[in-house]
C-alpha angles and dihedrals in degrees: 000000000000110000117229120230135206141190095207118091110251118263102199131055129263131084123305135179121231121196118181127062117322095207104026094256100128081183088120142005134318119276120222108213143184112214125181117215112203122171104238130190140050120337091193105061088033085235091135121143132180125257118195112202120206117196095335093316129088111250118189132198093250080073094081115244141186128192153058144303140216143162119257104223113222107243117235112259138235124254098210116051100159 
């Protein structure tokens, strides 16, 4: 299955891989990524947004980057664990 791949930043939450550069530098190679993307703030006065982690630390879009998304598919799962 052939992965499609965007340039936009994902705007719902799940996991998602980024290839390019993860602060604009193209001084050396790509980076693949994986970045987690979570809604944060307050339910109750509807003021979410949306945070996007990238290896343990928040990375927002004023960082920079360049590169492309693109959702990680959840594999499917063994039965039998023991």
């Amino acid at each position: 299955m052939k992965q499609k791949w965007s340039s936009k930043w994902p705007t719902t939450e799940g996991f998602y891989w980024f290839f390019g550069w993860p602060y604009g530098e193209k001084n050396e190679d790509p980076e693949l990524c994986v970045i987690r993307v979570v809604r944060a703030g307050s339910s109750v006065i509807q003021n979410q947004f949306l945070m996007y982690i990238r290896e343990g630390h928040f990375w927002e879009k004023s960082e920079g980057a360049i590169g492309k998304f693109t959702p990680i598919t959840k594999p499917e799962l063994p039965k039998d664990i023991t």
